[in-house]
C-alpha positions as CSV (number, residue, x, y, z in Angstrom):
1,X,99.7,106.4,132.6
2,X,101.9,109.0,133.9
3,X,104.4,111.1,132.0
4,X,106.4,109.0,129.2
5,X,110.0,108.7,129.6
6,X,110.8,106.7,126.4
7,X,108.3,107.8,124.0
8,X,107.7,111.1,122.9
9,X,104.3,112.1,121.0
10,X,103.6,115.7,119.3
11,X,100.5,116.0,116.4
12,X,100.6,118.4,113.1
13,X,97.7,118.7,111.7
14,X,95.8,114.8,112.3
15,X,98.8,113.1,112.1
16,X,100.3,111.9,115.4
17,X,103.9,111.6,115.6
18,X,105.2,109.1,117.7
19,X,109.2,109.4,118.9
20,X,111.1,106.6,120.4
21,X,113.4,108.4,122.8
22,X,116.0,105.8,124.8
23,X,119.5,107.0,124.4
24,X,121.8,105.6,123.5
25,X,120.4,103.0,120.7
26,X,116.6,102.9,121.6
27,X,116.3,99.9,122.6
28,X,113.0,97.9,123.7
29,X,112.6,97.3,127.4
30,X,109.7,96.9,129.4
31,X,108.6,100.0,130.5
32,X,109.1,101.1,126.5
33,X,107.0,98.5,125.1
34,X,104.4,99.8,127.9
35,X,104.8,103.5,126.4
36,X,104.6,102.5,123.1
37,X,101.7,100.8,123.9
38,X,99.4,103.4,125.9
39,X,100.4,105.8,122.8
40,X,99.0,103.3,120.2
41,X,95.5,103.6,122.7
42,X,95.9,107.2,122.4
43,X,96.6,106.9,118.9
44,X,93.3,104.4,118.2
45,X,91.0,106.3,120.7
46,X,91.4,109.7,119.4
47,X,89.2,110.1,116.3
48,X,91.0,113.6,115.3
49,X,94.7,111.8,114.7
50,X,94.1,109.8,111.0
51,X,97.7,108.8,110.5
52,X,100.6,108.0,112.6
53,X,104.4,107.4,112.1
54,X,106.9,106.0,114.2
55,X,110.9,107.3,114.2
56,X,113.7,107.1,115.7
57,X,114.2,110.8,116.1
58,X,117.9,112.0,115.8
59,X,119.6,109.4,117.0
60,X,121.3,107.0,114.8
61,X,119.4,104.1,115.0
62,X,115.8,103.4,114.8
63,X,115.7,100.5,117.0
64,X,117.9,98.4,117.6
65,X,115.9,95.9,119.0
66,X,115.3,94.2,123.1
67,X,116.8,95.6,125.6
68,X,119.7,92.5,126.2
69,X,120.6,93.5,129.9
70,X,117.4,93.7,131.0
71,X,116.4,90.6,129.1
72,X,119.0,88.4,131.0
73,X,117.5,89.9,133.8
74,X,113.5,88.6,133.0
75,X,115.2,85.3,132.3
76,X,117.0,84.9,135.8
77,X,113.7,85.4,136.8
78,X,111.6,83.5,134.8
79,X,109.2,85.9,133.4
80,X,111.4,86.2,129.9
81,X,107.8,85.0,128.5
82,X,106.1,87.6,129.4
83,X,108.1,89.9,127.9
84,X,108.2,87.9,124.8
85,X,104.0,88.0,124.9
86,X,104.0,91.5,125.6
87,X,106.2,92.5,122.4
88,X,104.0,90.1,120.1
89,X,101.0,91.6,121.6
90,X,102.0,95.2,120.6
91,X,103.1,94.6,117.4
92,X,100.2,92.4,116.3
93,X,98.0,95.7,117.8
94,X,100.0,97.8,115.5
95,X,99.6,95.4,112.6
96,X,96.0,95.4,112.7
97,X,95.4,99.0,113.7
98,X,92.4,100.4,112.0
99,X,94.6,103.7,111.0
100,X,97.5,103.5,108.8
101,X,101.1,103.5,110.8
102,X,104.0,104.6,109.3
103,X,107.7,103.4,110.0
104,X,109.9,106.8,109.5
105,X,113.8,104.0,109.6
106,X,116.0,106.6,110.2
107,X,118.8,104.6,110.7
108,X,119.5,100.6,111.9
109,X,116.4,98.6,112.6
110,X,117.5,95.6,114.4
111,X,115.9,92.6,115.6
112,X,113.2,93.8,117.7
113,X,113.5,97.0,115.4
114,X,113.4,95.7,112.5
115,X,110.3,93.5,113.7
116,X,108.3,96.9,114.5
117,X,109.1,98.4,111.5
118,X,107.4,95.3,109.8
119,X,104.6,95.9,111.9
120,X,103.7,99.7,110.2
121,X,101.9,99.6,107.6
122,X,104.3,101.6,104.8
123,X,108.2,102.3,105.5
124,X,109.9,105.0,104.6
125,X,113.7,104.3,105.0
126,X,116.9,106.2,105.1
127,X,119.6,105.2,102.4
128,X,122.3,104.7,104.5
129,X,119.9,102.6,107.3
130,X,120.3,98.6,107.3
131,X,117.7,96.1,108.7
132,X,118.8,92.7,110.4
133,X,117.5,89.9,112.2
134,X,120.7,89.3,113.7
135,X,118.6,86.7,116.7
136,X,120.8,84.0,115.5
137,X,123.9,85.2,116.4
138,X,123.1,85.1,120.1
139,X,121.8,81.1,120.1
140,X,118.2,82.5,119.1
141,X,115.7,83.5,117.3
142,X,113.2,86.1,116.6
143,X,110.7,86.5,119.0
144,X,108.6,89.0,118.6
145,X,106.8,88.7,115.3
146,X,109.8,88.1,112.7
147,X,109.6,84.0,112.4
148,X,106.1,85.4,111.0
149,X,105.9,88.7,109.4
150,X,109.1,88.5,107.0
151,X,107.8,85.4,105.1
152,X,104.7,86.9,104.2
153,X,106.8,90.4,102.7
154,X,109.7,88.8,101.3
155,X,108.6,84.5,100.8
156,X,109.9,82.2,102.6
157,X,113.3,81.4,100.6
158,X,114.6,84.7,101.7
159,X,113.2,85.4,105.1
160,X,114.8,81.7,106.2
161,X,118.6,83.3,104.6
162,X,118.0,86.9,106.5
163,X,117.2,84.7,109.6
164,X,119.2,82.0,109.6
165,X,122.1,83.8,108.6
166,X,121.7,86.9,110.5
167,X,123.0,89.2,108.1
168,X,122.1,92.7,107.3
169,X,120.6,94.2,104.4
170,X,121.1,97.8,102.7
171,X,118.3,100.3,102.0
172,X,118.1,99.3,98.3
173,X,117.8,95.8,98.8
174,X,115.1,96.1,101.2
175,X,113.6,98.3,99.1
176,X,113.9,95.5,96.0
177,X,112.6,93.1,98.8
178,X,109.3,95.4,99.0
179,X,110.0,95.6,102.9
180,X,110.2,99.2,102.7
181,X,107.6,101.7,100.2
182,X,110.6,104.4,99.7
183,X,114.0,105.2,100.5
184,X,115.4,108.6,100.9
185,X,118.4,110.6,102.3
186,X,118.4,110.3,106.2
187,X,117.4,114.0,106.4
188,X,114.4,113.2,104.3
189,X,112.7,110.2,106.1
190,X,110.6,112.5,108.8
191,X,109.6,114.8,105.5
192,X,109.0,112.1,103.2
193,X,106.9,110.0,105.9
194,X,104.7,113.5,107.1
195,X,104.1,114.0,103.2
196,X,102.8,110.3,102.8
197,X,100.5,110.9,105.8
198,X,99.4,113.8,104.9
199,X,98.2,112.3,101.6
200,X,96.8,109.6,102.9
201,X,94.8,111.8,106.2
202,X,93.3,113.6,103.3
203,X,90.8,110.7,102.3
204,X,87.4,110.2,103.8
205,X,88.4,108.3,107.5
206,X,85.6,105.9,106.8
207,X,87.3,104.9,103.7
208,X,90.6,104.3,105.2
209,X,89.2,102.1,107.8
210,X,87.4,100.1,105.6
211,X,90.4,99.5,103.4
212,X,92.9,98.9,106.4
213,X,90.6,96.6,107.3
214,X,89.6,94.9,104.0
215,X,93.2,94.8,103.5
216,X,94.4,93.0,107.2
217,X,91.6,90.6,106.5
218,X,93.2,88.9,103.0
219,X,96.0,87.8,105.6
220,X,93.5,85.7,107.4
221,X,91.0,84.7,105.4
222,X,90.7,82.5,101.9
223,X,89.5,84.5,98.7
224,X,86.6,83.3,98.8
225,X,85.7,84.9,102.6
226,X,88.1,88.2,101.7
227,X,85.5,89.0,98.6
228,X,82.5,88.9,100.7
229,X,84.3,91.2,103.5
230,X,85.3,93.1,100.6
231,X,81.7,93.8,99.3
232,X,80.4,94.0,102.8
233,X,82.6,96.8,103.1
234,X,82.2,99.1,99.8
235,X,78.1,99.0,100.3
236,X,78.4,100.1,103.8
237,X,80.2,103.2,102.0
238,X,78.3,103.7,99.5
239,X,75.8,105.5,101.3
240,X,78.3,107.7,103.7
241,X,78.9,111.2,103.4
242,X,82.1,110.6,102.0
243,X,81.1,108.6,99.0
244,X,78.3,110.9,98.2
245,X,81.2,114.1,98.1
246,X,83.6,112.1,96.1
247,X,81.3,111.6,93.8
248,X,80.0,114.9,93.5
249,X,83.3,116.4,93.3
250,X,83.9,113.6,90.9
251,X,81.4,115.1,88.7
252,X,82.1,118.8,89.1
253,X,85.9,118.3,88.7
254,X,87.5,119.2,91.5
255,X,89.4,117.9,94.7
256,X,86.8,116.5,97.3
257,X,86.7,117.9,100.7
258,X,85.9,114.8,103.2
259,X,84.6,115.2,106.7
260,X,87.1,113.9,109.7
């Protein structure tokens, strides 16, 4: 696609930052779900980028969610569904990316906000920041993703209160939730979330992808199947030049050095 106007991308190192840039509260239209999606290709495609995070950049908000004047729009004329399809589609990509994706919350996460933020793989969240899936306040519900994600982080019991009432919750409490990995000053969420990828980009890339994977499949399949995916997994490794320098590094006592 041509140049982005709602998503801004820069790379350090192999980690590919991805900025959601739509003053004034980034919110989620059309044309930035279609960014957000070509940069996720660029993301998957591009063997040197091992890690990516998501922000909000400077602005106060993360996201706060669909764009509500151009939604009333797509429902005058009929093609609301679409868009609905379109922001499950990209979230379920993100959810089941075979590189990890990092949420850097930098401030509100809202509805369809607080949706992709579930969608990343680890969170890093600003203490001040509050998440909400506020839907039911406006006659409906979530729609892209949160009906389904939030059970499976938080249990049932509680996602139905955070939906059905459509209240917010602090930093601490999502962090007591486990929807969020850490929470930090709001001038610390970038740095915190670039030091968590940069740990992470430092393990052998075929390891990462067979955990991601191993790991995305134990929300689909019984034990049973999840085991034998498992194993099918760790012996394709064992064998890789990655296993054999861990282990030799292993044995000689020092850091490895895996290949990209």
């Amino acid at each position: 696609m041509g140049e982005r106007k709602y998503v801004l991308t820069t790379m350090e190192e192999n980690i590919f930052l991805i900025t959601i840039d739509h003053p004034p509260v980034n919110s989620l239209n059309t044309q930035t779900l279609s960014e957000l999606e070509s940069v996720l290709d660029e993301f998957t495609g591009n063997p040197i980028y091992k890690v990516a995070i998501i922000t909000g950049g400077e602005m106060a908000v993360f996201v706060s969610g669909a764009d509500i004047s151009e939604s009333e729009e797509l429902i005058a004329s009929g093609n609301i569904k679409d868009f609905i399809l379109r922001g499950q589609g990209l979230f379920r990509k993100i959810s089941e990316c075979s590189k990890p994706v990092l949420a850097a919350i930098n401030g509100l996460a809202l509805g369809g906000g607080m949706e992709l933020a579930m969608a990343c793989h680890l969170r890093i969240m600003a203490n001040r920041a509050k998440l909400a899936q506020p839907e039911i306040n406006l006659g409906i519900i979530p729609g892209w993703g949160g009906t389904q994600m939030l059970p499976k982080i938080v249990g049932s019991a509680k996602a139905r209160e955070l939906i059905l009432t459509g209240e917010s919750i602090s930093a601490q409490e999502a962090l007591r939730l486990n929807l969020v990995n850490k929470v930090v000053p709001r001038e610390e969420v970038l740095r915190t979330a670039k030091e968590l990828a940069r740990k992470i980009a430092r393990k052998g890339t075929l390891a990462i992808r067979a955990a991601m994977d191993s790991i995305c499949m134990s929300t689909h399949m019984e034990l049973t199947d999840g085991l034998a995916y498992e194993a099918e997994q760790i012996i394709g490794l064992i064998d890789s030049p990655d296993a054999r320098e861990g282990l030799k590094a292993f044995l000689e006592k020092r850091k490895p050095v895996f290949g990209d």
